[in-house]
Residue frames relative to the residue before (quaternion, step in Angstrom):
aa qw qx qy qz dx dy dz
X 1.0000 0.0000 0.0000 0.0000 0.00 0.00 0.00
X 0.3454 -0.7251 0.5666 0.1838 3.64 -0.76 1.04
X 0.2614 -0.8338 0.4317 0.2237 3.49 -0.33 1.13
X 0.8400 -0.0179 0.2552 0.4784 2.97 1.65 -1.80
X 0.1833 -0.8306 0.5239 0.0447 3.54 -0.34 1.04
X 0.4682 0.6978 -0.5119 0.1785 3.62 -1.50 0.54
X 0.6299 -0.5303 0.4344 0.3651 3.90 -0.85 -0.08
X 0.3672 -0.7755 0.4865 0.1645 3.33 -1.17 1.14
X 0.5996 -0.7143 0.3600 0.0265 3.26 -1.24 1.10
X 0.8152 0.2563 0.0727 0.5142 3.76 -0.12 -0.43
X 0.5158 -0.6762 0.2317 0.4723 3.42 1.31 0.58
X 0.8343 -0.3091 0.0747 0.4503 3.20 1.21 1.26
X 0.5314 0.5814 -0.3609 0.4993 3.33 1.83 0.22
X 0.7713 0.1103 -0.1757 0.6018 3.60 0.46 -0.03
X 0.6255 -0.5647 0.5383 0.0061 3.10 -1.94 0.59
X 0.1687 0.7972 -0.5793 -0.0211 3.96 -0.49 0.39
X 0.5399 -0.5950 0.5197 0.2904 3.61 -0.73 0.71
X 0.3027 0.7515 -0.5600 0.1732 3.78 -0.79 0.80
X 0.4471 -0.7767 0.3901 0.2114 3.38 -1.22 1.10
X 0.6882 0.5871 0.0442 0.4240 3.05 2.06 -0.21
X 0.0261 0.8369 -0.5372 -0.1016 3.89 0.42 0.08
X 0.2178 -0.6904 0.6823 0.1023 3.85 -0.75 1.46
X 0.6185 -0.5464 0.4201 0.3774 3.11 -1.63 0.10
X 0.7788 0.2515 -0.3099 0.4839 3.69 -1.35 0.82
X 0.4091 0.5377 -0.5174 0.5252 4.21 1.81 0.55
X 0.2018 -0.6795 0.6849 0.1689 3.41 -1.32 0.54
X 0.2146 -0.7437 0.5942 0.2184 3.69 -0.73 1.34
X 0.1773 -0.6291 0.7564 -0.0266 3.00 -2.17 0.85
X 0.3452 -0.6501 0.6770 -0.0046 2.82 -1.62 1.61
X 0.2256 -0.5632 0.7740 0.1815 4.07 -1.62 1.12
X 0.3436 0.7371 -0.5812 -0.0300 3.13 -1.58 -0.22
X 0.5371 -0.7613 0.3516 0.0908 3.33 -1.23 0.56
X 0.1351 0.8620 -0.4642 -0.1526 3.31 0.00 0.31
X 0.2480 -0.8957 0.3605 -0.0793 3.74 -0.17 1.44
X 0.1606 -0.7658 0.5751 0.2385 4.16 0.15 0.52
X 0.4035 -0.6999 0.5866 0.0569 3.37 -0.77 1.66
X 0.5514 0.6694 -0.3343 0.3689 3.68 0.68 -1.02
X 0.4858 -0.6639 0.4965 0.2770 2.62 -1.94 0.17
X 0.6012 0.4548 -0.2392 0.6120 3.77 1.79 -0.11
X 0.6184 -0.4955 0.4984 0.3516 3.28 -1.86 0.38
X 0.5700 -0.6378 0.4816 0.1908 3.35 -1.26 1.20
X 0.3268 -0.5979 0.5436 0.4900 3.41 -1.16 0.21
X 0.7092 -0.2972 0.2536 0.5868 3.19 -1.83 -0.51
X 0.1004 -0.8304 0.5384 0.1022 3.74 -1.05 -0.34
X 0.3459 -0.7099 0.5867 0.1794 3.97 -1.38 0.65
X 0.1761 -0.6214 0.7134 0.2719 3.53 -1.41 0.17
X 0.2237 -0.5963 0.7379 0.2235 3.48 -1.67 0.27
X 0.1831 -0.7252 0.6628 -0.0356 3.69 -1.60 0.14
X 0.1464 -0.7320 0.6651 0.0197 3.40 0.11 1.80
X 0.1377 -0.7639 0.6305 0.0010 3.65 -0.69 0.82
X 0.5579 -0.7153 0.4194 0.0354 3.05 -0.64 0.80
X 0.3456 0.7298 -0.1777 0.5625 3.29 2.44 -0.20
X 0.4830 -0.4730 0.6609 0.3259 3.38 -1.62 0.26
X 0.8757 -0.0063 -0.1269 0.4658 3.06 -0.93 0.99
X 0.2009 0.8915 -0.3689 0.1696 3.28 1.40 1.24
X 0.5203 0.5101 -0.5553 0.4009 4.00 0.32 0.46
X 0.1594 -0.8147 0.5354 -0.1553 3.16 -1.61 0.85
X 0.2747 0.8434 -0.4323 0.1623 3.51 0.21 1.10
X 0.4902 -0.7430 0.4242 0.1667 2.90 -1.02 2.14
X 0.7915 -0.3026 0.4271 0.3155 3.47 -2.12 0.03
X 0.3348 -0.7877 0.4019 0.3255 3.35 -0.80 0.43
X 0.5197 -0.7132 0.3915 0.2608 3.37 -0.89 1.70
X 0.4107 -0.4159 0.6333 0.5073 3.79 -1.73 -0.20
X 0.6805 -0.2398 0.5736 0.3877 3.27 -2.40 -0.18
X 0.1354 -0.5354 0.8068 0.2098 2.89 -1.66 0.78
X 0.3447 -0.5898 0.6873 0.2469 3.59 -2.12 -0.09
X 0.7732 -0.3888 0.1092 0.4890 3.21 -1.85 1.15
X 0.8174 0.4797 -0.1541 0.2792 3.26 -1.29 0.06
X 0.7668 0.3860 -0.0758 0.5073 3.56 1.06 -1.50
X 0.3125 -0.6748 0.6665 -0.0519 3.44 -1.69 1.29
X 0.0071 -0.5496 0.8037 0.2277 3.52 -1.73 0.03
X 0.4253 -0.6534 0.6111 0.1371 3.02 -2.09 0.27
X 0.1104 -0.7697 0.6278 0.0348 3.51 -1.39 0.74
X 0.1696 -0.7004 0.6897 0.0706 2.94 -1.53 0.86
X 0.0972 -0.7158 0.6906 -0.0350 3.64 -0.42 1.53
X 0.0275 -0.6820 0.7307 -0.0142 3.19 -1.90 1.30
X 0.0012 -0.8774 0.4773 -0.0477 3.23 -0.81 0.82
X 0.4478 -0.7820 0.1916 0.3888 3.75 -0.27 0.27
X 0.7992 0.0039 -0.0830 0.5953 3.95 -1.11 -0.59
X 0.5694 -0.5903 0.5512 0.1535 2.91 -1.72 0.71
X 0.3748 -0.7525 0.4077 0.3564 3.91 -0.19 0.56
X 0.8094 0.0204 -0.0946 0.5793 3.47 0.59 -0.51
X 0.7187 -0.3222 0.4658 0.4033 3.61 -2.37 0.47
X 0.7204 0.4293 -0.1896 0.5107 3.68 -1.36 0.07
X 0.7417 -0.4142 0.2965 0.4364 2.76 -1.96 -0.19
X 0.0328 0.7912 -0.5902 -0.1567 3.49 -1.57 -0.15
X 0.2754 -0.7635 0.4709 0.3457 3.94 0.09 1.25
X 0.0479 0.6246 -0.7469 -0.2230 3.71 -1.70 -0.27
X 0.1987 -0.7253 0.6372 0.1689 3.46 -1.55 0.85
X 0.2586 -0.6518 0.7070 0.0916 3.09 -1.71 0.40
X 0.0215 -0.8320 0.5331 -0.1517 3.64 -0.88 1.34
X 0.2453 -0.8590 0.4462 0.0537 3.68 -0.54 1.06
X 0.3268 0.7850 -0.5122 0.1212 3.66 -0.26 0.44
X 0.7161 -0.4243 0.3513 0.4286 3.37 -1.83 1.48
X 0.4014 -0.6122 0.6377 0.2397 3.47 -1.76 0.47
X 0.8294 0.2989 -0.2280 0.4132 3.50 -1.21 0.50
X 0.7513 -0.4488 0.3381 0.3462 3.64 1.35 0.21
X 0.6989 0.4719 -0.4112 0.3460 3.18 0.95 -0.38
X 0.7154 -0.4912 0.3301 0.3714 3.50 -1.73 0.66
X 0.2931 -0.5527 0.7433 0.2369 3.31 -1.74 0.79
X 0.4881 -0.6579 0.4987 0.2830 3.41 -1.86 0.20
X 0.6900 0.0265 -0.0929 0.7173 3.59 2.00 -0.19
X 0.3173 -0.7334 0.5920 0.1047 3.16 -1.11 0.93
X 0.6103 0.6316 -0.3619 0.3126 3.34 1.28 -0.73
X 0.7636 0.3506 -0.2645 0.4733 3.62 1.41 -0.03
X 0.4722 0.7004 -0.4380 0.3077 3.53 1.20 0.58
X 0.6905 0.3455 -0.3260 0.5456 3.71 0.98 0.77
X 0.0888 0.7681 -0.6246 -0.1093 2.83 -1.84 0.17
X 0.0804 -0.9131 0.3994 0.0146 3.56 -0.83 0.30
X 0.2189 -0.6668 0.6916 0.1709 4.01 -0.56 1.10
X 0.4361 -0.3802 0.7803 0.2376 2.93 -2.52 0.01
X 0.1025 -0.7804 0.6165 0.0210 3.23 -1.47 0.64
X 0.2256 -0.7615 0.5836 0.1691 3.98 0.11 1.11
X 0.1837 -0.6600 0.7275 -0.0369 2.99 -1.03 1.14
X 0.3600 -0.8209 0.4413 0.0424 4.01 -0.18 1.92
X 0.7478 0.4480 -0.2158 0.4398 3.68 1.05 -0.29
Protein backbone atom coordinates (compact mmCIF):
# COMPACT_ATOMS: atom_id res chain seq x y z
CA UNK A 1 0.00 0.00 0.00
CA UNK A 2 1.53 3.39 -1.04
CA UNK A 3 1.11 5.51 1.94
CA UNK A 4 2.85 8.66 0.59
CA UNK A 5 4.48 10.58 -2.13
CA UNK A 6 6.71 13.84 -2.28
CA UNK A 7 10.43 15.28 -2.26
CA UNK A 8 13.05 14.70 0.31
CA UNK A 9 14.21 17.23 2.68
CA UNK A 10 17.41 17.78 4.63
CA UNK A 11 19.72 16.29 2.13
CA UNK A 12 17.67 13.27 2.23
CA UNK A 13 17.01 12.90 5.96
CA UNK A 14 13.50 13.82 6.18
CA UNK A 15 10.52 13.61 3.98
CA UNK A 16 7.75 16.32 2.96
CA UNK A 17 4.47 15.40 1.40
CA UNK A 18 4.11 17.09 -2.15
CA UNK A 19 1.90 16.81 -5.18
CA UNK A 20 4.72 17.90 -7.29
CA UNK A 21 8.52 17.24 -8.01
CA UNK A 22 10.50 20.75 -9.15
CA UNK A 23 13.66 20.51 -10.67
CA UNK A 24 16.87 19.64 -8.43
CA UNK A 25 13.71 17.84 -5.58
CA UNK A 26 14.46 14.24 -5.27
CA UNK A 27 10.98 12.28 -5.14
CA UNK A 28 10.28 9.72 -2.43
CA UNK A 29 7.88 7.01 -2.19
CA UNK A 30 6.30 5.57 1.80
CA UNK A 31 4.76 2.42 1.51
CA UNK A 32 3.74 -0.61 3.14
CA UNK A 33 4.17 -3.88 2.69
CA UNK A 34 1.54 -5.89 4.96
CA UNK A 35 0.60 -9.97 5.14
CA UNK A 36 -3.18 -9.87 4.55
CA UNK A 37 -3.49 -13.67 5.27
CA UNK A 38 -4.34 -15.72 7.66
CA UNK A 39 -0.61 -17.56 8.09
CA UNK A 40 2.98 -16.44 8.51
CA UNK A 41 4.53 -15.30 5.25
CA UNK A 42 7.44 -16.78 3.72
CA UNK A 43 10.57 -14.79 3.61
CA UNK A 44 9.83 -12.30 0.72
CA UNK A 45 11.34 -9.33 -1.93
CA UNK A 46 9.88 -6.04 -3.13
CA UNK A 47 10.69 -4.84 -6.72
CA UNK A 48 10.31 -0.94 -7.62
CA UNK A 49 9.52 0.05 -11.26
CA UNK A 50 10.94 3.57 -10.94
CA UNK A 51 10.25 5.73 -13.22
CA UNK A 52 14.21 6.73 -13.47
CA UNK A 53 16.87 5.86 -15.98
CA UNK A 54 17.86 2.81 -15.04
CA UNK A 55 14.65 2.49 -13.07
CA UNK A 56 14.00 -1.20 -11.57
CA UNK A 57 14.87 -1.95 -8.11
CA UNK A 58 14.98 -4.98 -6.01
CA UNK A 59 15.19 -4.98 -2.26
CA UNK A 60 17.08 -7.56 0.24
CA UNK A 61 15.37 -10.44 1.16
CA UNK A 62 12.82 -9.64 3.97
CA UNK A 63 11.96 -12.05 7.26
CA UNK A 64 8.14 -13.42 7.34
CA UNK A 65 5.84 -11.20 8.58
CA UNK A 66 2.68 -12.90 10.71
CA UNK A 67 -1.13 -12.44 10.14
CA UNK A 68 -1.73 -8.99 10.36
CA UNK A 69 1.91 -7.32 10.49
CA UNK A 70 3.86 -4.91 7.90
CA UNK A 71 7.28 -3.00 7.72
CA UNK A 72 7.56 0.29 6.09
CA UNK A 73 9.75 1.94 3.39
CA UNK A 74 10.75 5.07 2.40
CA UNK A 75 12.21 4.88 -1.28
CA UNK A 76 14.09 7.99 -2.77
CA UNK A 77 15.21 8.05 -6.01
CA UNK A 78 16.45 10.53 -8.57
CA UNK A 79 15.15 12.79 -11.80
CA UNK A 80 12.04 11.94 -13.03
CA UNK A 81 12.17 10.62 -16.75
CA UNK A 82 9.58 12.53 -18.28
CA UNK A 83 7.36 16.24 -17.89
CA UNK A 84 3.81 15.32 -16.49
CA UNK A 85 2.76 12.50 -14.95
CA UNK A 86 5.04 9.45 -14.50
CA UNK A 87 3.60 6.07 -12.61
CA UNK A 88 6.27 3.93 -10.37
CA UNK A 89 5.15 0.47 -8.99
CA UNK A 90 6.06 -1.35 -6.09
CA UNK A 91 5.42 -5.27 -5.96
CA UNK A 92 5.96 -8.00 -3.27
CA UNK A 93 6.57 -11.61 -3.79
CA UNK A 94 7.69 -14.88 -1.58
CA UNK A 95 11.52 -15.43 -2.13
CA UNK A 96 12.72 -18.61 -3.71
CA UNK A 97 9.45 -19.31 -5.69
CA UNK A 98 7.23 -20.27 -3.38
CA UNK A 99 3.33 -19.82 -3.82
CA UNK A 100 1.38 -16.73 -2.68
CA UNK A 101 -2.32 -17.40 -1.70
CA UNK A 102 -3.46 -14.04 -3.78
CA UNK A 103 -1.65 -12.26 -6.15
CA UNK A 104 -4.35 -9.87 -6.72
CA UNK A 105 -2.96 -7.79 -3.75
CA UNK A 106 0.78 -7.85 -4.22
CA UNK A 107 1.15 -4.31 -5.84
CA UNK A 108 0.60 -0.98 -5.71
CA UNK A 109 1.18 2.17 -7.49
CA UNK A 110 1.02 6.36 -7.36
CA UNK A 111 1.54 8.81 -10.31
CA UNK A 112 4.17 11.22 -9.68
CA UNK A 113 4.04 14.89 -11.59
CA UNK A 114 7.19 15.73 -12.44
CA UNK A 115 6.66 20.13 -12.73
CA UNK A 116 9.46 20.89 -15.24
Amino acid sequence: RIIDAGIATGGGAGFIHADAVGPGERPVVVFTVMNVGTGVSDRWQFTANLPTLNGHFVSEVQQPLAPGEGRRFTLGFGELLRPGENSLTVSAFPWGGTDDASLSNDAASVILIRSY
